[in-house]
matplotlib code that plots the C-alpha trace (Angstrom):
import matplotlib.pyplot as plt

x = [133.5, 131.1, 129.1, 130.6, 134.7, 133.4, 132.7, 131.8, 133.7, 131.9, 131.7, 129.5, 130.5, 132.2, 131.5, 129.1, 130.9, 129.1, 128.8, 130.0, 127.2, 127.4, 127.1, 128.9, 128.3, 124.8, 125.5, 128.1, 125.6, 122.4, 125.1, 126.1, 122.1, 121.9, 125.2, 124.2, 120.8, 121.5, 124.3, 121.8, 119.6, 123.4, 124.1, 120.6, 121.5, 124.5, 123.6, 121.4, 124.0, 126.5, 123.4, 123.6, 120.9, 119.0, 119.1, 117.5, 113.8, 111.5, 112.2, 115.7, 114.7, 112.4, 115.8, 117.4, 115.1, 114.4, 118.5, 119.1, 116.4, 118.3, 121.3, 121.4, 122.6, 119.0, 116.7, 116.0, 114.7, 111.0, 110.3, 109.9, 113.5, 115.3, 113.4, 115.0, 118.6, 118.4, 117.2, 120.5, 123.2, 126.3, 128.0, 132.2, 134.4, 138.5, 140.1, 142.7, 142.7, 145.1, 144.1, 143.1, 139.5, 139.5, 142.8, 142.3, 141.1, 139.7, 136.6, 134.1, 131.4, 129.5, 127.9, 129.4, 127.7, 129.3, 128.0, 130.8, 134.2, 135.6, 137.1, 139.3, 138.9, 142.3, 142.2, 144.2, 144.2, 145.7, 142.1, 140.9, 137.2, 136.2, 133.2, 132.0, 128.6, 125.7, 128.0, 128.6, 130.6, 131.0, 128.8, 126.1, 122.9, 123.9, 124.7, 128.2, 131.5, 132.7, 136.2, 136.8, 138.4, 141.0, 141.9, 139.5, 141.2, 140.5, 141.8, 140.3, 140.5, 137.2, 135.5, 132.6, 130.3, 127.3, 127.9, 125.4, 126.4, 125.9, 123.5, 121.4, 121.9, 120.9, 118.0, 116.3, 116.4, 115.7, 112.7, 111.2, 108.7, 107.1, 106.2, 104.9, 101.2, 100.3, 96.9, 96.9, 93.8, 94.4, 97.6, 99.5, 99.9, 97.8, 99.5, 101.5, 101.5, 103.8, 103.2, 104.5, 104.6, 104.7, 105.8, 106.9, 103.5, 101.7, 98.6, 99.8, 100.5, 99.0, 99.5, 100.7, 100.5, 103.8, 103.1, 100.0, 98.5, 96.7, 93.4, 94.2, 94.9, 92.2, 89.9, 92.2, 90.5, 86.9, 88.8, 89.4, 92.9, 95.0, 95.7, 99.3, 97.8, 95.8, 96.3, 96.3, 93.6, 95.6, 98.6, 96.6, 94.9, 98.9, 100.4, 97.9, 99.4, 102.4, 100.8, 97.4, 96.8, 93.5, 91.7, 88.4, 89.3, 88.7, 86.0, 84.2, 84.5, 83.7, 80.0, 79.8, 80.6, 78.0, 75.0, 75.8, 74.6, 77.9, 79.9, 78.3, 79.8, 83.2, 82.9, 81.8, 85.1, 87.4, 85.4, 85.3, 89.2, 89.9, 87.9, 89.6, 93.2, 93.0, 90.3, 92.2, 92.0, 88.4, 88.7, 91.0, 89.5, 85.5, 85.3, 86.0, 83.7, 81.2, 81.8, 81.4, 77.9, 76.9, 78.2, 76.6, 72.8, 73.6, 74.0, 70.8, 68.8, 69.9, 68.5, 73.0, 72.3, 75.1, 77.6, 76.0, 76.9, 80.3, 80.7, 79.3, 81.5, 85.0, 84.3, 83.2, 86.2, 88.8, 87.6, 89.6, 88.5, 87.9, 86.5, 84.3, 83.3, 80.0, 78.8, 75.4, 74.5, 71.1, 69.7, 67.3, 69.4, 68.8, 72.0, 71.9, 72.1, 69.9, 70.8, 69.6, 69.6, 69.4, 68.3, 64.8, 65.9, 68.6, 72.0, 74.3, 73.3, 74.7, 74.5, 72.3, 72.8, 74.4, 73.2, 76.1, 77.9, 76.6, 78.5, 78.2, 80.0, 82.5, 83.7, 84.1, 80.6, 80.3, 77.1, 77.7, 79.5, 78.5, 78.3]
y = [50.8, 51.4, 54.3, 55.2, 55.0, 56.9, 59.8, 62.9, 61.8, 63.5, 61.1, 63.4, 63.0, 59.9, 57.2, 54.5, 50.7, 47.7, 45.4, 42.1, 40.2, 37.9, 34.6, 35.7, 31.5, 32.3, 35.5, 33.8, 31.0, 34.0, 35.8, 32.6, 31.7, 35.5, 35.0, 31.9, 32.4, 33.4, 30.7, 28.4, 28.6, 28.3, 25.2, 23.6, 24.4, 22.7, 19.5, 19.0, 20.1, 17.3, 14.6, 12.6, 13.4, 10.7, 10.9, 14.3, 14.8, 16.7, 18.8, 19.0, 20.6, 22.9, 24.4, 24.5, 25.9, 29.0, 29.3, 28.9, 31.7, 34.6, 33.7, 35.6, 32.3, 31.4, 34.3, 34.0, 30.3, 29.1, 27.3, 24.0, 24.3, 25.5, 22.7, 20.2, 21.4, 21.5, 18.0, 17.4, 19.1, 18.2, 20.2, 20.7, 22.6, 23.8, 24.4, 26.6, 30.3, 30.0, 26.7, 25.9, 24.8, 24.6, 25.1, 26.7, 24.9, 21.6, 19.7, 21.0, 18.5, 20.9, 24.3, 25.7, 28.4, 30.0, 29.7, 31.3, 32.6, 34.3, 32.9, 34.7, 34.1, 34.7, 35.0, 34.7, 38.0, 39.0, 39.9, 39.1, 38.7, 37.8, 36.3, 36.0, 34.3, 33.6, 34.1, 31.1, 29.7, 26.4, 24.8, 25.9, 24.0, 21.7, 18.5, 20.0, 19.5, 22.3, 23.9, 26.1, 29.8, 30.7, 30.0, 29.6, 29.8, 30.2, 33.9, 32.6, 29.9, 28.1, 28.2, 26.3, 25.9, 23.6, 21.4, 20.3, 18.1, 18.7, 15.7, 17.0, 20.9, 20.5, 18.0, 20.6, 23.4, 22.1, 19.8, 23.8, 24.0, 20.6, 22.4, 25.6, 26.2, 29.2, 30.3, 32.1, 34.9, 36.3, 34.9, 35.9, 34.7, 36.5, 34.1, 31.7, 29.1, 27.0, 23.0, 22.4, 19.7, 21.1, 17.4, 14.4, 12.3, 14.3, 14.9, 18.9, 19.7, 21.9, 24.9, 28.4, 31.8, 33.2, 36.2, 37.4, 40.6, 43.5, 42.1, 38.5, 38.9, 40.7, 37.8, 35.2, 36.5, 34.4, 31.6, 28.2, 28.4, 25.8, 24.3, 24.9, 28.7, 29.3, 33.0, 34.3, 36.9, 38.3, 38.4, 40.5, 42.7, 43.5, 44.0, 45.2, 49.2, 47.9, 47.5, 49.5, 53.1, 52.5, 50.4, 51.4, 49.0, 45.9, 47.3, 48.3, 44.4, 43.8, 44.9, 43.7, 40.4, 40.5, 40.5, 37.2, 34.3, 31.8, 34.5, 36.3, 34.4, 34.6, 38.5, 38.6, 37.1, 38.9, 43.0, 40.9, 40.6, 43.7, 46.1, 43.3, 44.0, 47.4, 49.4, 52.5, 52.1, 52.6, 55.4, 57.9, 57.5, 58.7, 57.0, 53.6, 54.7, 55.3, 51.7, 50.1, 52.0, 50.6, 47.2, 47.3, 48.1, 45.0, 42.5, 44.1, 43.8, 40.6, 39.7, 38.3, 39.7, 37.6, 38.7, 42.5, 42.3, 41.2, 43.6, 46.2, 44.7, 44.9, 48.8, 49.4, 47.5, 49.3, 53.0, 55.7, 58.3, 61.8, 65.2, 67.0, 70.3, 71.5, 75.3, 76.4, 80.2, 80.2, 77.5, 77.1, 76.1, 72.5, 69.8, 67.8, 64.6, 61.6, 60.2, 56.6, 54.8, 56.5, 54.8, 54.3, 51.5, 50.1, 50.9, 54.2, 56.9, 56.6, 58.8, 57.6, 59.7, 62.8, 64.9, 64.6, 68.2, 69.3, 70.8, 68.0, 65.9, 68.5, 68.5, 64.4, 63.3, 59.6, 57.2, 54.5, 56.7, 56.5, 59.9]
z = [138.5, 141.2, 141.5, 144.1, 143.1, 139.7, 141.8, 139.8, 136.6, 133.5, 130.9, 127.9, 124.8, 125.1, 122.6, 123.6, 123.5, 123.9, 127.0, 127.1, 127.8, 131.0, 129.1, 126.3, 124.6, 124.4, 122.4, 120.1, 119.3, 118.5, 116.0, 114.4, 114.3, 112.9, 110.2, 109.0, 107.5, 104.2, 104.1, 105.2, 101.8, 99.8, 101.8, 101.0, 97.3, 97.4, 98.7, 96.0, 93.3, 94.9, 94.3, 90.7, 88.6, 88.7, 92.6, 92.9, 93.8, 93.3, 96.4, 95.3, 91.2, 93.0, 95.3, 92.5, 90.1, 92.9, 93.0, 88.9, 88.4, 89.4, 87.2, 83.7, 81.8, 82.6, 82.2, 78.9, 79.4, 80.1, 83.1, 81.9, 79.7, 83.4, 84.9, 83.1, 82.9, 86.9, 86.7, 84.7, 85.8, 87.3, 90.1, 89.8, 92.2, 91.0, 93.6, 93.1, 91.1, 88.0, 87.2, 83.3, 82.6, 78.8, 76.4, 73.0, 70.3, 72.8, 71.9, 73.9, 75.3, 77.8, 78.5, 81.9, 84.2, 86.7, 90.1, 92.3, 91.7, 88.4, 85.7, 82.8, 79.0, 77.1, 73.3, 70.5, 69.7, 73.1, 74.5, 77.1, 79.5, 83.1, 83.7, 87.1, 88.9, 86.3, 83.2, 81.4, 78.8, 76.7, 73.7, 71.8, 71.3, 68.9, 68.0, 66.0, 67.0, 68.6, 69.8, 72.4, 71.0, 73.9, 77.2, 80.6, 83.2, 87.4, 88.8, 92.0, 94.5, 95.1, 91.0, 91.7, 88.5, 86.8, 84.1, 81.3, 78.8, 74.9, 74.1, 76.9, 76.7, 72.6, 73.4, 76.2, 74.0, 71.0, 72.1, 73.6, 70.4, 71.6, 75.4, 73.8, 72.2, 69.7, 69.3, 65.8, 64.6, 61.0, 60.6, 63.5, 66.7, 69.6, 72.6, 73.6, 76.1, 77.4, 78.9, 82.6, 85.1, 88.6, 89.5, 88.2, 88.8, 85.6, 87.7, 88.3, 84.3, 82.0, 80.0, 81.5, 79.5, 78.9, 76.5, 74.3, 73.0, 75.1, 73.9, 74.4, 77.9, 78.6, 77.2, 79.1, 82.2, 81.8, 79.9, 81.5, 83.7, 84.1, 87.5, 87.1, 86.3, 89.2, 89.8, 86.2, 87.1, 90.2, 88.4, 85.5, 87.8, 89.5, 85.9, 83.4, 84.0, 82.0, 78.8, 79.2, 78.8, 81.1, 83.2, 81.4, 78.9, 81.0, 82.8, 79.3, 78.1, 81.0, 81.6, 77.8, 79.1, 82.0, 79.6, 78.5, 81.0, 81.0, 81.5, 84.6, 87.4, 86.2, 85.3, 88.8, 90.3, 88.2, 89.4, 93.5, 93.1, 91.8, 94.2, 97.1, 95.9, 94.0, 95.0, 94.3, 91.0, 91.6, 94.6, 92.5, 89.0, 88.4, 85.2, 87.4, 90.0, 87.2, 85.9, 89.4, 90.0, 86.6, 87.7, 90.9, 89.1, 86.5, 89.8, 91.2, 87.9, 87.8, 91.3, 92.2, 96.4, 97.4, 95.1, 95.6, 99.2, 98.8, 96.5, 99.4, 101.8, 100.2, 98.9, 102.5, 104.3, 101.4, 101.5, 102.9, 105.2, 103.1, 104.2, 101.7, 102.1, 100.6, 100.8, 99.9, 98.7, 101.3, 103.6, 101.2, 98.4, 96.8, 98.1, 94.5, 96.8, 98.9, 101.6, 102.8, 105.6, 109.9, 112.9, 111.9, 109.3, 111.3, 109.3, 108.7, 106.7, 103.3, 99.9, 97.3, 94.3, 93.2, 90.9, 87.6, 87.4, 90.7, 93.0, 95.2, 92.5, 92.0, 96.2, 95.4, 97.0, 95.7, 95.8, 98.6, 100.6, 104.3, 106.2]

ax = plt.figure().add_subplot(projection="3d")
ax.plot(x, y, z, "-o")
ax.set_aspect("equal")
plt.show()
């Protein structure tokens, strides 16, 4: 209605509907864009499911590997084992809900994972279980002939699952020990690593650390890393609160490490990334500050002014804002800190030292910070 036909109508508290747009296509077509995203990444999937095996590339084992990875049949698996069931796996649909998959006591020839839909076990015994998407079902890993125990049936319409075959599915994970290196000390094993291909040329292969001890881990950071293992020392830097009681205990080996030549540069890297990624690790704990200062007087002994200034320009660009309050008895009263720097030599004033146990210290006054 027109303004002028709605008169004084009072329309508060009426709900609020929405408009019709005037080209009402063009809004169908942005909500079917909108819909159809996370359908989109399903679609991709199954297009290379519906491939044959030996027709799927390397494009198509990575979809699938990004899929497979969220399904609990495969959690437990390394990457190169879930790599090459992807690469073997054969998609099936069953149409309609009720239908029978597997009858008691048939051979079985395949492990089955469930990829949408339900599906109900019925046993012998008059018990019964539903798995649904992820579960799966089938063989064992071996070589033995095996029979199914009850009844699979669809309860819905559209079942749609992945099928690996038992020659293959006992060959993947049986062959696992031949993909996996152990590095013993004393008679145990301190890690573990595992061999992957990132494609099927062999130039991107290598060896890819998939569990060790606290101390191992530690030292894994100025070790060689593979190129398939490129960001070991981010990943380390993110995850090391999990199984550390403190950070000191890889900045203590650390500065031990500094002293030795071959080592310095690599030290180095790992203390740039860390005050780059997580420099409140540093900011809210003294005993880290403490270890940076001490890091920061090794690179100037050892004359490293590039490294120092990076080192000055990530702490400076990651700092937060704080107010400190300082009082003093009498005017004349000593401020247990230097400052550095002012117009006359061209940068901002900054604190050199604090006194240790001062009150300065105690309000949170820090060397390097810039008044």
């Amino acid at each position: 209605a027109t303004e002028s036909e709605m008169g004084d109508v009072d329309l508060t508290g009426l709900p609020e509907a929405p408009v019709d747009s005037e080209d009402e296509e063009e809004e169908e077509d942005e909500d079917i864009d909108r819909t159809s995203d996370p359908l989109l990444g399903r679609d991709v999937v199954r297009e290379c499911l519906e491939k044959e095996p030996a027709d799927k590339t390397d494009d198509d084992i990575e979809q699938l590997l990004e899929f497979m990875h969220q399904l609990p049949a495969f959690a437990n698996m390394t990457m190169s084992v879930r790599r090459e069931l992807c690469s073997v796996m054969i998609f099936e649909v069953v149409e309609q809900a009720g239908a029978i998959i597997l009858e008691d006591g048939q051979e079985l020839d395949s492990w089955y994972v469930i990829l949408n839909g339900t599906v109900e076990i019925s046993y012998p015994d008059g018990k019964s279980e539903s798995l649904c998407m992820g579960n799966s079902f089938g063989i064992t890993p071996s070589l033995d002939k095996q029979y199914m125990n009850g009844v699979v049936r669809t309860k819905v319409d559209d079942c749609q699952f992945v099928c690996i075959a038992q020659q293959d599915y006992w060959r993947i994970l049986n062959h696992v020990e031949k993909n996996t290196h152990k590095v013993e000390e004393e008679g145990e094993i301190v890690m573990v690593k595992e061999h992957r291909e990132l494609d099927r040329s062999g130039t991107r292969k290598g060896h890819i650390v998939i569990k060790a001890t606290p101390e191992r881990l530690i030292m894994h950071l100025i070790e060689e890393h593979s190129i398939v293992d490129p960001t070991y020392i981010e990943d380390f830097l993110l995850t090391y609160r999990t199984f550390l009681t403190s950070p000191l205990e890889v900045g203590n080996k650390l500065l031990e490490w500094f002293t030795v030549d071959s080592l310095r540069d690599k030290v180095t890297r790992v203390v740039l990334l860390w005050v780059n990624n997580h420099f409140n690790d540093f900011e809210g704990d003294p005993a880290m500050t403490r270890f940076l200062e001490e890091f920061e007087k090794h690179l100037e002994d050892t004359k490293m002014k590039g490294h120092l200034r990076l080192l000055n320009i990530a702490c400076a660009a990651k700092a937060k804002w704080r107010q400190i309050t300082l009082q003093k008895p009498s005017r004349d009263s000593p401020l247990f800190f230097s400052l550095l720097g002012g117009s006359d030599k061209g940068f901002g004033i900054f604190v050199e030292t604090v006194e240790m146990g001062s009150k300065a210290a105690e309000a949170g006054l820090k060397r390097g910070d810039q008044v």
